[in-house]
MIDOSE-1310 file (N, C-alpha, C; in nm, 2 decimals, decimal comma, always signed):
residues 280
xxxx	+0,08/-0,12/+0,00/+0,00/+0,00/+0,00/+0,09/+0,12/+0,00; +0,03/+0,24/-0,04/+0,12/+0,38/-0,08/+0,06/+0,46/+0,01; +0,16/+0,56/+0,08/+0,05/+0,66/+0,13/-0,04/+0,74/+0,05; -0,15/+0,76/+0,13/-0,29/+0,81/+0,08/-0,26/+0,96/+0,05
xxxx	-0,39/+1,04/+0,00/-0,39/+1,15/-0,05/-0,42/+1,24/+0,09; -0,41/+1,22/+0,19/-0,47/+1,27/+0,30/-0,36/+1,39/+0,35; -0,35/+1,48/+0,40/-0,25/+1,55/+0,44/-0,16/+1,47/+0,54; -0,04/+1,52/+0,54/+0,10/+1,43/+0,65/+0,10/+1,46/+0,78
xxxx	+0,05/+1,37/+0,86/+0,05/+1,39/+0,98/+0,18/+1,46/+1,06; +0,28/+1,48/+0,97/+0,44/+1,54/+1,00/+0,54/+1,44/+1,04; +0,51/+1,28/+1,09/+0,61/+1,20/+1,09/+0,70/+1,14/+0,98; +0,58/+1,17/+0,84/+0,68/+1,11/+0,75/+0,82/+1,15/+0,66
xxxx	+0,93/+1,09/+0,64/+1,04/+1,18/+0,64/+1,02/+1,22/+0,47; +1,10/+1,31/+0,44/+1,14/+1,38/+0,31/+1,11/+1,26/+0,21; +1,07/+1,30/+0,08/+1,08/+1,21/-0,06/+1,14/+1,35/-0,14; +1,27/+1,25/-0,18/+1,30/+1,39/-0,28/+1,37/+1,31/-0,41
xxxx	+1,28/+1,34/-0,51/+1,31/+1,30/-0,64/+1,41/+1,40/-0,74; +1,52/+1,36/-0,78/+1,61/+1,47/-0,85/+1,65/+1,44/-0,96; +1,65/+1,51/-1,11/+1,62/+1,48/-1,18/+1,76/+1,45/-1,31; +1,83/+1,39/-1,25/+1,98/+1,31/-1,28/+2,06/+1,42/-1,28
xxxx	+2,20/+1,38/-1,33/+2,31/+1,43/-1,35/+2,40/+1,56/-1,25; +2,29/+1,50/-1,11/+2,35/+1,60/-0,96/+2,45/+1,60/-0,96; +2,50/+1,71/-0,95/+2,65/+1,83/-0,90/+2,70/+1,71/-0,78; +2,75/+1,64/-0,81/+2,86/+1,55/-0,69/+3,01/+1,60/-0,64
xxxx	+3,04/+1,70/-0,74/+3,19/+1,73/-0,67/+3,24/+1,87/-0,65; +3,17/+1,95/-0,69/+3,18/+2,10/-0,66/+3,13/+2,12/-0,54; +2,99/+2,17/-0,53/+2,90/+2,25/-0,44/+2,81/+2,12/-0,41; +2,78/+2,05/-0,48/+2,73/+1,90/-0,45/+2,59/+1,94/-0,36
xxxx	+2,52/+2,09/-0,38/+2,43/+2,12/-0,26/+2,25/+2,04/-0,31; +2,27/+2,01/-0,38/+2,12/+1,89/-0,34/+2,16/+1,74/-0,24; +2,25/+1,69/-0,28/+2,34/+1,63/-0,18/+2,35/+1,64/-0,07; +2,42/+1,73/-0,02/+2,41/+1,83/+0,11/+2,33/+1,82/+0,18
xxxx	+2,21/+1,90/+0,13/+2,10/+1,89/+0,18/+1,99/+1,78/+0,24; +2,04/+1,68/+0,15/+1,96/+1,56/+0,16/+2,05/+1,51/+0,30; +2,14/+1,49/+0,28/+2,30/+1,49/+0,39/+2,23/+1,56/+0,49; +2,20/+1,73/+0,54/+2,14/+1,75/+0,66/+2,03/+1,69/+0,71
xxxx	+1,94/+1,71/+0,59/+1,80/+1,64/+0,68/+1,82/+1,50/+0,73; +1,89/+1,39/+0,70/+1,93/+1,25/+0,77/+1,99/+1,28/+0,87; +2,04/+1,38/+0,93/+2,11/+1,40/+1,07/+2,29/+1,46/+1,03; +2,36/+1,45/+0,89/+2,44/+1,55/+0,89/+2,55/+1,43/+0,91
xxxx	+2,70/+1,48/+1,01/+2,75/+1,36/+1,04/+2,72/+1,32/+1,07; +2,66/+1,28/+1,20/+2,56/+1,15/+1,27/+2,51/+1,02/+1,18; +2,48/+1,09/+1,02/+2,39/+1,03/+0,96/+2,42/+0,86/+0,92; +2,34/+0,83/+0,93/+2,38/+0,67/+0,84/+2,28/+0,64/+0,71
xxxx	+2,31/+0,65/+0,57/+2,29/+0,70/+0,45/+2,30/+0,51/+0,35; +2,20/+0,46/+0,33/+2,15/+0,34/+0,23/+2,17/+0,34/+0,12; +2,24/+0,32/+0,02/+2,27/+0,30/-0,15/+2,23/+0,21/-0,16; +2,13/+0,23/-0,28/+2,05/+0,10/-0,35/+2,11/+0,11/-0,47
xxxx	+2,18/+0,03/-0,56/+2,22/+0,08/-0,67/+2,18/+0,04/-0,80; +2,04/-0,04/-0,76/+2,04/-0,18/-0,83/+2,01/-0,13/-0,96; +1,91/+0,04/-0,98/+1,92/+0,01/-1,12/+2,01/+0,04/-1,23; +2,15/+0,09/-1,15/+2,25/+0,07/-1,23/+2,31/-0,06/-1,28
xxxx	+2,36/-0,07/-1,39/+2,39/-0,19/-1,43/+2,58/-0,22/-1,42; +2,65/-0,06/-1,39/+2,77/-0,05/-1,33/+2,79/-0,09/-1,20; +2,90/-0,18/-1,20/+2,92/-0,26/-1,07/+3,02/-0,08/-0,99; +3,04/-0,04/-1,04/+3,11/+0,10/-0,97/+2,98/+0,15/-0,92
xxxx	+2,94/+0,21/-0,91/+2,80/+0,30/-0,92/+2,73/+0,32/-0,74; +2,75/+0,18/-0,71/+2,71/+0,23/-0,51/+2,88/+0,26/-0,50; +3,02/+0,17/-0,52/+3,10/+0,27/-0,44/+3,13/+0,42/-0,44; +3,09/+0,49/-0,60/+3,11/+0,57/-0,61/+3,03/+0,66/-0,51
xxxx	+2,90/+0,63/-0,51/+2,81/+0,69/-0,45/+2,84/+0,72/-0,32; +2,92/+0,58/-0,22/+2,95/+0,54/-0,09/+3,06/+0,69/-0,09; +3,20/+0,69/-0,21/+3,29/+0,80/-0,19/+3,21/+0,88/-0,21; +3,11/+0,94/-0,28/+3,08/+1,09/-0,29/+3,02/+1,13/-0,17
xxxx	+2,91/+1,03/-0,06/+2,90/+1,05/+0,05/+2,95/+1,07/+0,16; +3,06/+1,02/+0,16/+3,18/+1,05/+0,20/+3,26/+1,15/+0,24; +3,24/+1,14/+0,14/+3,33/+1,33/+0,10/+3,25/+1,45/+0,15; +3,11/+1,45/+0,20/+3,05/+1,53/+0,20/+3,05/+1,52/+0,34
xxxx	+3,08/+1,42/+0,40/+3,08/+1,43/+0,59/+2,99/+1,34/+0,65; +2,94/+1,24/+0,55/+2,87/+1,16/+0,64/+2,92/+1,04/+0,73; +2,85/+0,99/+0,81/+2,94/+0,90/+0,92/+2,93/+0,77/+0,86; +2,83/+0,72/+0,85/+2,81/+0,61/+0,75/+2,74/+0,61/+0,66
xxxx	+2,80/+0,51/+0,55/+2,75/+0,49/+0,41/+2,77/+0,36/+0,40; +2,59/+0,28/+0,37/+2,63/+0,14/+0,31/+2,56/+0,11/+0,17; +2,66/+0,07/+0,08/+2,62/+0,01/-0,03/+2,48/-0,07/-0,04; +2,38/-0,10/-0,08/+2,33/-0,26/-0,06/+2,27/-0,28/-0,24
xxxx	+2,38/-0,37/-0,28/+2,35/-0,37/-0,45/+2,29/-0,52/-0,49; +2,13/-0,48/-0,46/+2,00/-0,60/-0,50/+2,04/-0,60/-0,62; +2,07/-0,72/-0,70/+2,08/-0,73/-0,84/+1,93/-0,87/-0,88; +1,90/-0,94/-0,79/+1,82/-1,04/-0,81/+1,73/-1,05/-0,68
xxxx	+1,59/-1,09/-0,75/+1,49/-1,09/-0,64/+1,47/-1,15/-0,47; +1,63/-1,23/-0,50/+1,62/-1,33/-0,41/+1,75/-1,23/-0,31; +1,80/-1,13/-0,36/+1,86/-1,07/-0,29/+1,82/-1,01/-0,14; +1,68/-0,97/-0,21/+1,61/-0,90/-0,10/+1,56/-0,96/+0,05
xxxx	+1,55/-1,06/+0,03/+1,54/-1,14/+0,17/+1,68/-1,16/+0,27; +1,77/-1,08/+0,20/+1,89/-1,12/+0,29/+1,85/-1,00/+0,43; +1,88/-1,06/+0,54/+1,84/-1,02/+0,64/+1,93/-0,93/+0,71; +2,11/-0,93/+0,65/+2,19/-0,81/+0,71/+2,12/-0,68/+0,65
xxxx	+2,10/-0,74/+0,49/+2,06/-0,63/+0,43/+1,92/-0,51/+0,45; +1,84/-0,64/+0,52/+1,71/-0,55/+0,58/+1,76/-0,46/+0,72; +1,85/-0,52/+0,75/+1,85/-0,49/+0,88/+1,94/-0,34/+0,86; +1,99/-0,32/+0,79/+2,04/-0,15/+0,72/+1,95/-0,03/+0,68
xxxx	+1,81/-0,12/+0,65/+1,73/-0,06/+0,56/+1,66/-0,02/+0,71; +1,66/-0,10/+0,76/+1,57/-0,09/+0,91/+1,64/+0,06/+0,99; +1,74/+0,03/+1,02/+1,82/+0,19/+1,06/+1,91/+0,26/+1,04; +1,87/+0,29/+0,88/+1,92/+0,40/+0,80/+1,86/+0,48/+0,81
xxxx	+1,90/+0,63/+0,84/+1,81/+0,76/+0,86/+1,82/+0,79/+0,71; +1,87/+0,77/+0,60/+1,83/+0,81/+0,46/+1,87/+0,70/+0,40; +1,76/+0,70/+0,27/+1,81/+0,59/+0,16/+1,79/+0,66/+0,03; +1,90/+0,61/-0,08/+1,94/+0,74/-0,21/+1,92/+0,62/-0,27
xxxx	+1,85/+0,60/-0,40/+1,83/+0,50/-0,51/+1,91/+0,59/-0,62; +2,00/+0,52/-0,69/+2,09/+0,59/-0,81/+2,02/+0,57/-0,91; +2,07/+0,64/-1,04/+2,00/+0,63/-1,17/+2,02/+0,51/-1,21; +1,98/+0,46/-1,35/+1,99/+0,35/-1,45/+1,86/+0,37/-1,58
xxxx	+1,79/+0,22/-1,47/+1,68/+0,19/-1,54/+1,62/+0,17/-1,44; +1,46/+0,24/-1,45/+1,33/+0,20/-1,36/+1,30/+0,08/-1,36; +1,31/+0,03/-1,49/+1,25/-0,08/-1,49/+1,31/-0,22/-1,39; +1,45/-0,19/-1,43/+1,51/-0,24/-1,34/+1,49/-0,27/-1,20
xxxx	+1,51/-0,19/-1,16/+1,42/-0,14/-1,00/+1,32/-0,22/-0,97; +1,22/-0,17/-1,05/+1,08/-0,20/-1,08/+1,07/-0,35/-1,03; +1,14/-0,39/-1,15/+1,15/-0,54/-1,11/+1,21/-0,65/-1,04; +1,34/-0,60/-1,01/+1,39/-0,62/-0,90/+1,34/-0,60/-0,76
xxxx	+1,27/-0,49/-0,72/+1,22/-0,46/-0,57/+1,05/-0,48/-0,56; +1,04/-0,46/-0,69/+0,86/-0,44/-0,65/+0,77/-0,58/-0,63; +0,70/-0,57/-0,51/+0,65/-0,70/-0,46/+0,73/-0,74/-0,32; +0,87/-0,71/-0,27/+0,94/-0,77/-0,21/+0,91/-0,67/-0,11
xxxx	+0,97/-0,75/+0,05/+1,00/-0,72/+0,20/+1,07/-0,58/+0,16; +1,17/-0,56/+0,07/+1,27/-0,45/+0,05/+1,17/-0,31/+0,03; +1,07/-0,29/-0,03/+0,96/-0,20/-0,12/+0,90/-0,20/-0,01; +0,80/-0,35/+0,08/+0,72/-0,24/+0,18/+0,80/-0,19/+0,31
xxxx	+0,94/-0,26/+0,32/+1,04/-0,22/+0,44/+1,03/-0,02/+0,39; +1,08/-0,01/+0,23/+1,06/+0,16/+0,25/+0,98/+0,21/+0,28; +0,86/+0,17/+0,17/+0,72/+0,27/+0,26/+0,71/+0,27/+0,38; +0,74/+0,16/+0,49/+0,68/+0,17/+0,61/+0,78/+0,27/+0,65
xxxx	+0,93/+0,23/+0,65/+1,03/+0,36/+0,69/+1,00/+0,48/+0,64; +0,97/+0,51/+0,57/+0,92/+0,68/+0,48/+0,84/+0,72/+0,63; +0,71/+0,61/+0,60/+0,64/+0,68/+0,69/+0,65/+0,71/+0,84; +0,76/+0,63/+0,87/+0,82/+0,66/+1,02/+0,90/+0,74/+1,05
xxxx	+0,96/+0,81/+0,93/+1,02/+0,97/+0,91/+1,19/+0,94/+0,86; +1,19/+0,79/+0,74/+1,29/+0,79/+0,69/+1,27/+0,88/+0,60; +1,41/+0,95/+0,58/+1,44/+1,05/+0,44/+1,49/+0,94/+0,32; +1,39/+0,95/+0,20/+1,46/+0,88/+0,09/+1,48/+0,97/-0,05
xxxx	+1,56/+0,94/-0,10/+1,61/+1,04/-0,24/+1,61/+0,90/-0,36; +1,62/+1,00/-0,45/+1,61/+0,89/-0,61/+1,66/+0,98/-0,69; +1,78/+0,92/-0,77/+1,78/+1,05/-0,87/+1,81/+0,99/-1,06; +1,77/+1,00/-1,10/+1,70/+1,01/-1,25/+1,59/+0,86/-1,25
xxxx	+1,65/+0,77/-1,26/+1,54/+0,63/-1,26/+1,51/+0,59/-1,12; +1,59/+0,63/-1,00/+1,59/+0,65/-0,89/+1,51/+0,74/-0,84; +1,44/+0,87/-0,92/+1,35/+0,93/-0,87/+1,23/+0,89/-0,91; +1,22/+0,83/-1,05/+1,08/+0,78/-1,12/+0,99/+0,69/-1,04
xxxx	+1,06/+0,62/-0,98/+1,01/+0,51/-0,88/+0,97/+0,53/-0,75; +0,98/+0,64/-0,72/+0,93/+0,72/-0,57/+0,79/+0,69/-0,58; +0,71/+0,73/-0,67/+0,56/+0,77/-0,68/+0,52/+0,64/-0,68; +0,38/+0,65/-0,71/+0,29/+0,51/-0,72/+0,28/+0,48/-0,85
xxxx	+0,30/+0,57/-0,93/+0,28/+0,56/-1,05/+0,40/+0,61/-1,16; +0,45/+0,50/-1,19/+0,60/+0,51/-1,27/+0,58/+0,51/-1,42; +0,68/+0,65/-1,47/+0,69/+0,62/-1,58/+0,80/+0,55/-1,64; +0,77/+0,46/-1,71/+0,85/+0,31/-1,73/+0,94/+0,37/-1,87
xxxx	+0,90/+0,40/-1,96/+0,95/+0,48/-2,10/+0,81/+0,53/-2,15; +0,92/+0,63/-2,26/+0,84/+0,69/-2,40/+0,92/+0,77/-2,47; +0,81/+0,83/-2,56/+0,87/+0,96/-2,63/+0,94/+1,06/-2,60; +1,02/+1,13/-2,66/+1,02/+1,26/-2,66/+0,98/+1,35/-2,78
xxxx	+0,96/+1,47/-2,70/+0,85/+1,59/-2,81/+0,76/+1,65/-2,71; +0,73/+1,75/-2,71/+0,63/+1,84/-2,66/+0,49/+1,80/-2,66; +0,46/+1,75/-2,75/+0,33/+1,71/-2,77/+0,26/+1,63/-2,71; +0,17/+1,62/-2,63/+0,12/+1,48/-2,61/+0,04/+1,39/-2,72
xxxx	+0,08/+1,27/-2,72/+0,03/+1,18/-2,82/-0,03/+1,08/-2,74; -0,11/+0,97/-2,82/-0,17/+0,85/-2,77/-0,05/+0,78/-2,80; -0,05/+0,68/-2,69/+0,07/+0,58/-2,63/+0,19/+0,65/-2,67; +0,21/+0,74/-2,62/+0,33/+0,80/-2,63/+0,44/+0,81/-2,48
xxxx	+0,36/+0,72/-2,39/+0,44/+0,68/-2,24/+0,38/+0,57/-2,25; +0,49/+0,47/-2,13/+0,37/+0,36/-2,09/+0,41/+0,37/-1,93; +0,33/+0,33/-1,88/+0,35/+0,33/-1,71/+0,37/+0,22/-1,60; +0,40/+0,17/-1,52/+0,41/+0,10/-1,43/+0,40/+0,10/-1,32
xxxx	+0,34/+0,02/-1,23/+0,37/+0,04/-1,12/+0,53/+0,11/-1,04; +0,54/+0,19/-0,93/+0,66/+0,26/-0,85/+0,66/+0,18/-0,73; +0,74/+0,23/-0,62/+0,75/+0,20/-0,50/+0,61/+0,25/-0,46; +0,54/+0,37/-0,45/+0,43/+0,44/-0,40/+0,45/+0,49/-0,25
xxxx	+0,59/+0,55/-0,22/+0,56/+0,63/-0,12/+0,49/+0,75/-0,15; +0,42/+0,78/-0,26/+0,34/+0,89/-0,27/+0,23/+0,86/-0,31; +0,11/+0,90/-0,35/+0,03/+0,93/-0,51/-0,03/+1,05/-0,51; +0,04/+1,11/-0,50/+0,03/+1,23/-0,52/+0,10/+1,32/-0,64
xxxx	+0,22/+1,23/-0,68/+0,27/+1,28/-0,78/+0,33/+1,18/-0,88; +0,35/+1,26/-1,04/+0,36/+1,15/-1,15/+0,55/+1,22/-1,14; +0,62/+1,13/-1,19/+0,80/+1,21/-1,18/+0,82/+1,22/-1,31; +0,87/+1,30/-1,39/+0,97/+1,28/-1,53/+1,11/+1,38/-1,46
xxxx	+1,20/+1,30/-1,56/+1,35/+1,33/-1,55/+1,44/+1,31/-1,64; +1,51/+1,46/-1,64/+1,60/+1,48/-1,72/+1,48/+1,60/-1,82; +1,42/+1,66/-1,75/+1,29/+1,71/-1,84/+1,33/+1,75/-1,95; +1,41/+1,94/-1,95/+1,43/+1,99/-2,03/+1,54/+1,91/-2,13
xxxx	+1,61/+1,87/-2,05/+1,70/+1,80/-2,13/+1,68/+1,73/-2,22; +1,61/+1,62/-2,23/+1,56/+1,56/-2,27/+1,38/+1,55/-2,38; +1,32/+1,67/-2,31/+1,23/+1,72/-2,41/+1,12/+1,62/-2,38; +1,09/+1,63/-2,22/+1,00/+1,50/-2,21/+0,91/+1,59/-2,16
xxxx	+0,79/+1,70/-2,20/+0,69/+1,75/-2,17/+0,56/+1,71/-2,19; +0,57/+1,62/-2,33/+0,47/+1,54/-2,40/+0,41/+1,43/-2,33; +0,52/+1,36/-2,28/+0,49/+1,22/-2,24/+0,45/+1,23/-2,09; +0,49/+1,37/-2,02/+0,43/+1,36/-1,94/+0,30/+1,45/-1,92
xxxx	+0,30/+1,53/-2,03/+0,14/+1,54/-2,00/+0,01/+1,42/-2,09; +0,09/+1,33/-2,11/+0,03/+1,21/-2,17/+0,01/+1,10/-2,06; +0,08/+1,08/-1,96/+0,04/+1,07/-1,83/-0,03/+1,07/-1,77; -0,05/+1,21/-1,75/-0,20/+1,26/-1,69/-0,32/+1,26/-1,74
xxxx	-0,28/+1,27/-1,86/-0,43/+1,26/-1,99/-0,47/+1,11/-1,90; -0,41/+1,01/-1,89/-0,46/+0,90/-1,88/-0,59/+0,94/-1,76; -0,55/+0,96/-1,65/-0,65/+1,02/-1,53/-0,55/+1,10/-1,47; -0,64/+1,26/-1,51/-0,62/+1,36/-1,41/-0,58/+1,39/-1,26
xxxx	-0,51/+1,29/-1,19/-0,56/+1,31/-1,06/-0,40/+1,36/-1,01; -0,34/+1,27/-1,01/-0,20/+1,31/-0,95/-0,15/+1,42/-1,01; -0,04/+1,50/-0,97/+0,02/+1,61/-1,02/+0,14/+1,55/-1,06; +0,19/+1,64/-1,23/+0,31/+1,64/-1,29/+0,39/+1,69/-1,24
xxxx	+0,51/+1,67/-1,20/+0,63/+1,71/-1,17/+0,73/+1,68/-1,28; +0,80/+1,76/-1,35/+0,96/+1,78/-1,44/+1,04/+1,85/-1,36; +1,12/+1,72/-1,38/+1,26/+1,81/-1,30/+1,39/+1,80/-1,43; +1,43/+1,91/-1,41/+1,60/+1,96/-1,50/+1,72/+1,88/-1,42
xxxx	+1,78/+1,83/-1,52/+1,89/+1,78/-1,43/+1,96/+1,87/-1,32; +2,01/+1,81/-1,24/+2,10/+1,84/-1,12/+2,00/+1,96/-1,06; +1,85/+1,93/-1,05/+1,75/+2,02/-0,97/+1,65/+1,88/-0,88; +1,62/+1,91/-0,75/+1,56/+1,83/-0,68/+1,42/+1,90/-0,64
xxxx	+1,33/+1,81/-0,64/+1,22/+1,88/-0,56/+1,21/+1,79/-0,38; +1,23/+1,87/-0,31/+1,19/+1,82/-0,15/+1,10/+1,81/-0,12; +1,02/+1,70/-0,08/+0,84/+1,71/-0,06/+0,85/+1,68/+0,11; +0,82/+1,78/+0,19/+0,87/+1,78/+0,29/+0,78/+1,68/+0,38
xxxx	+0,78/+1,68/+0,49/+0,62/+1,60/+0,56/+0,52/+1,66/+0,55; +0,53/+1,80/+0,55/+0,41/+1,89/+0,50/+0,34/+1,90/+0,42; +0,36/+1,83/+0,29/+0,35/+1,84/+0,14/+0,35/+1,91/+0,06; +0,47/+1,99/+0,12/+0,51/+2,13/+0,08/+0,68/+2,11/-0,04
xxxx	+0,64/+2,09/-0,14/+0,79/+2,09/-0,22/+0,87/+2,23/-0,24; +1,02/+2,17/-0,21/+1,08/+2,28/-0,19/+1,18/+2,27/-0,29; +1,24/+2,39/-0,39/+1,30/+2,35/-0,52/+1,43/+2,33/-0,49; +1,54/+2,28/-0,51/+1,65/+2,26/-0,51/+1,72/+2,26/-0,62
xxxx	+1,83/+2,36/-0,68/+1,94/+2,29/-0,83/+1,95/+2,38/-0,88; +1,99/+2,35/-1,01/+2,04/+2,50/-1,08/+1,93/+2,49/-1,20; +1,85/+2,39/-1,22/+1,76/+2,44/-1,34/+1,65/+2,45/-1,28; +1,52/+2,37/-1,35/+1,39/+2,42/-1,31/+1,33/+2,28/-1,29
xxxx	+1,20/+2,32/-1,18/+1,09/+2,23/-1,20/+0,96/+2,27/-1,26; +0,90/+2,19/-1,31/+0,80/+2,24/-1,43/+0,68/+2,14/-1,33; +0,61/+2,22/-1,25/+0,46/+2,15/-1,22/+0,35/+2,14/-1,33; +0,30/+2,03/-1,32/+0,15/+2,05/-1,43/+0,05/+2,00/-1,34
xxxx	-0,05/+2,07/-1,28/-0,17/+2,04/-1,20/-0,29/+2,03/-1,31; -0,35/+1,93/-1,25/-0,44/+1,91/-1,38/-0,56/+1,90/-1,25; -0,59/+1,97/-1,19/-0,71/+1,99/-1,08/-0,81/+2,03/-1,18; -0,77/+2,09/-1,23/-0,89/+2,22/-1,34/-0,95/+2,14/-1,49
xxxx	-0,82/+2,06/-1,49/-0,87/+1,98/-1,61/-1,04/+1,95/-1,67; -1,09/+2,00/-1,78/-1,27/+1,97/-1,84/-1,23/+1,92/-1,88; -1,14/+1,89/-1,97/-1,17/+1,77/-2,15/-1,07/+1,71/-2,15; -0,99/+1,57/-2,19/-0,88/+1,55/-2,23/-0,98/+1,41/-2,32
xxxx	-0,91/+1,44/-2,46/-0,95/+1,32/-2,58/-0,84/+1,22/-2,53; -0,81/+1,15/-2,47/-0,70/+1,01/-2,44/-0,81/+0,90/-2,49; -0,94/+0,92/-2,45/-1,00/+0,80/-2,46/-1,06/+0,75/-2,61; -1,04/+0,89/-2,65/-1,10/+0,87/-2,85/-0,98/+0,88/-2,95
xxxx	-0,82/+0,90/-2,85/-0,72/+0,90/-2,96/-0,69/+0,77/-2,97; -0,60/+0,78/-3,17/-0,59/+0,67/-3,19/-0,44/+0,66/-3,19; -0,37/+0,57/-3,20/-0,22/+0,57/-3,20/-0,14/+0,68/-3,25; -0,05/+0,77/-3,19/-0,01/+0,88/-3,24/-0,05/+1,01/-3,22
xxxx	-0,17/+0,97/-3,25/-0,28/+1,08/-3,24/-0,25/+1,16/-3,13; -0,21/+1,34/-3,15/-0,19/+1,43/-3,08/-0,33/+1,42/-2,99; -0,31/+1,41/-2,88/-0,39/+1,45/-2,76/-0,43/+1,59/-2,69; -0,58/+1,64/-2,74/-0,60/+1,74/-2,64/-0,64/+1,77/-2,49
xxxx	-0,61/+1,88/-2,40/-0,59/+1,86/-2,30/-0,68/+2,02/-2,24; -0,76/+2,03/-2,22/-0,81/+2,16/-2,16/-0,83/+2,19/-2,03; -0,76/+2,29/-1,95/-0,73/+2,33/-1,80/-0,63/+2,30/-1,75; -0,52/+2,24/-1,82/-0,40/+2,25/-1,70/-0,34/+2,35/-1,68
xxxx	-0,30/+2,38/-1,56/-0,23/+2,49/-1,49/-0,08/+2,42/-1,46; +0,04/+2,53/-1,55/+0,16/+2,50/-1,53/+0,23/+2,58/-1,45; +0,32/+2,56/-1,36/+0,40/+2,66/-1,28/+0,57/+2,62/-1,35; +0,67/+2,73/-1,33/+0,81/+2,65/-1,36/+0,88/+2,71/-1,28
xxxx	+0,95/+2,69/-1,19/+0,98/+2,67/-1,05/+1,09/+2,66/-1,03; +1,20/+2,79/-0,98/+1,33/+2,75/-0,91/+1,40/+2,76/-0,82; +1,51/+2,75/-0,80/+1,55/+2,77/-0,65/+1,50/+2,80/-0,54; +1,48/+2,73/-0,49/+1,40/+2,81/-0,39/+1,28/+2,85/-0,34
xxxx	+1,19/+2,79/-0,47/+1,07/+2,87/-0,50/+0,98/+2,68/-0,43; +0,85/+2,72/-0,39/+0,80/+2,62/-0,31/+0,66/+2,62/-0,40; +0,61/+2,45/-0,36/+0,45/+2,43/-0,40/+0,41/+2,37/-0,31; +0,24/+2,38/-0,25/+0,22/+2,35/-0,14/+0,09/+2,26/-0,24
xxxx	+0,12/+2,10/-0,20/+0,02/+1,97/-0,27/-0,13/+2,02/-0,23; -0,09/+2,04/-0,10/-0,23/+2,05/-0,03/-0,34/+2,20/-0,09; -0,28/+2,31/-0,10/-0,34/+2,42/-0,11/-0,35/+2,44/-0,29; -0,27/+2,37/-0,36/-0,20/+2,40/-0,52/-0,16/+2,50/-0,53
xxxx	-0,07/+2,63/-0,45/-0,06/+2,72/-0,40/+0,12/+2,71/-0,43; +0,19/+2,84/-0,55/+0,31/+2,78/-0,57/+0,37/+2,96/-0,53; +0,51/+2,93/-0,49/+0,57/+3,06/-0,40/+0,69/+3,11/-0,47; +0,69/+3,19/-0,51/+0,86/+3,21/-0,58/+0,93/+3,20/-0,44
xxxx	+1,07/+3,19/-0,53/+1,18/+3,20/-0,42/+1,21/+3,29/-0,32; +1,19/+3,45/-0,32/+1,19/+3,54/-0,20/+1,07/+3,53/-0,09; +0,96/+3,49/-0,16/+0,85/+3,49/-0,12/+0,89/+3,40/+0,00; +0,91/+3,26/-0,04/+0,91/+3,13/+0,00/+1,01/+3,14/+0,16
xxxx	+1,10/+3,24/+0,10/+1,22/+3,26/+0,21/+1,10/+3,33/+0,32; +1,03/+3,41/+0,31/+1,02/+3,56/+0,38/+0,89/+3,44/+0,47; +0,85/+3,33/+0,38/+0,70/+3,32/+0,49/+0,76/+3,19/+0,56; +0,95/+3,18/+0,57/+0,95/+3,04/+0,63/+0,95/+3,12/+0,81
């Protein structure tokens, strides 16, 4: 089960989805930050690396954490389903104040974790006020609803994404990554065409969104995040297009969102960045 749409009673820790290619050796400050909220040095910090298919990929991760001041860093690289039942390995997951999923492939992930002790070990920790991070296929999987692949192009089209089940520490929100980069605006408002309900999120590489316990996201990075609230949504043709077929969409409300700048899930209420500072 995912958490519900209900406001956060304030125990549950941070979900922060970031949209690849994070700043690791300069200013490294989405990092950082994820780094304070787990407790800083104190912290003890989880690498899942599974959906990388580089056997480097959690040590790297282990030294970039490292480097940043944290006290511990453990690897745990699930490659097969049968991994997951190993019991040192739960037992990390069990008290780790943060756990960071690296890029790859979702699908990977997907299939590797989803169904297993390892998936509802996170949700239940989220909810007990574990901080988790994901960043590029590692962010797509946060939600309840993953996007698996598709297109790129602006446009939305029929079957121009396909979707999968995620971890579902949220449903509150749909993830794409690598947005601008990549040119993925289409496919994720082809997402939502399917049912309006959850909110779009695009993140720019090496930008994070913080969804605090409040359900308050907070921007992080040097590019942008691109909200698409489809609350307003009257019309969307998904259900009469035929393959290809450009898809229309009537009522969505877009915000594009940076540093600093906040959106509040609960109210649909978004803050630029001076704003955001002045009403914390």
């Amino acid at each position: 089960m995912s958490n519900r749409s209900e406001p956060s009673d304030g125990r549950r820790g941070y979900i922060v989805p970031i949209g690849g290619a994070e700043e690791r050796r300069r200013d490294a400050r989405i990092l950082k930050r994820f780094v304070r909220e787990c407790g800083g040095s104190d912290a003890h910090i989880a690498i899942i690396p599974t959906a990388s298919q580089l056997s480097e990929t959690g040590t790297n991760y282990e030294r970039t954490f490292e480097r940043i001041g944290v006290g511990r860093v453990t690897s745990l690289p699930y490659e097969q389903r049968e991994d997951c039942k190993r019991e040192d390995w739960l037992a990390v997951l069990e008290e780790a104040d943060g756990v960071f999923l690296t890029g790859g492939n979702q699908l990977r992930l997907s299939t590797t974790l989803g169904g297993t002790i390892v998936a509802s070990t996170l949700r239940r920790r989220n909810r007990e006020g574990q901080h988790i991070a994901g960043t590029s296929a590692g962010a797509a999987i946060l939600s309840e609803h993953m996007i698996a692949f598709g297109d790129e192009g602006s446009t939305p089209r029929a079957d121009m994404v396909t979707l999968a089940p995620g971890l579902g520490l949220t449903d509150r929100l749909i993830v794409d990554q690598h947005f601008r980069q990549r040119d993925r605006l289409g496919r994720l408002l082809t997402a939502l065409a399917y049912n309006p309900k959850a909110i779009g999120i695009g993140l720019d590489e090496n930008t994070a969104a913080f969804l605090r316990p409040d359900d308050v996201i907070e921007v992080r990075g040097s590019g942008a995040l691109t909200i698409v609230d489809p609350e307003d949504v009257a019309y969307t043709s998904m259900d009469s297009s035929h393959q290809d077929d450009p898809v229309c969409i009537i009522g969505l409300r877009v915000h594009v969102l940076t540093d600093g700048a906040t959106f509040d899930l609960n109210t649909r209420v978004a803050t630029p960045p001076q704003q955001a500072v002045r009403g914390r």
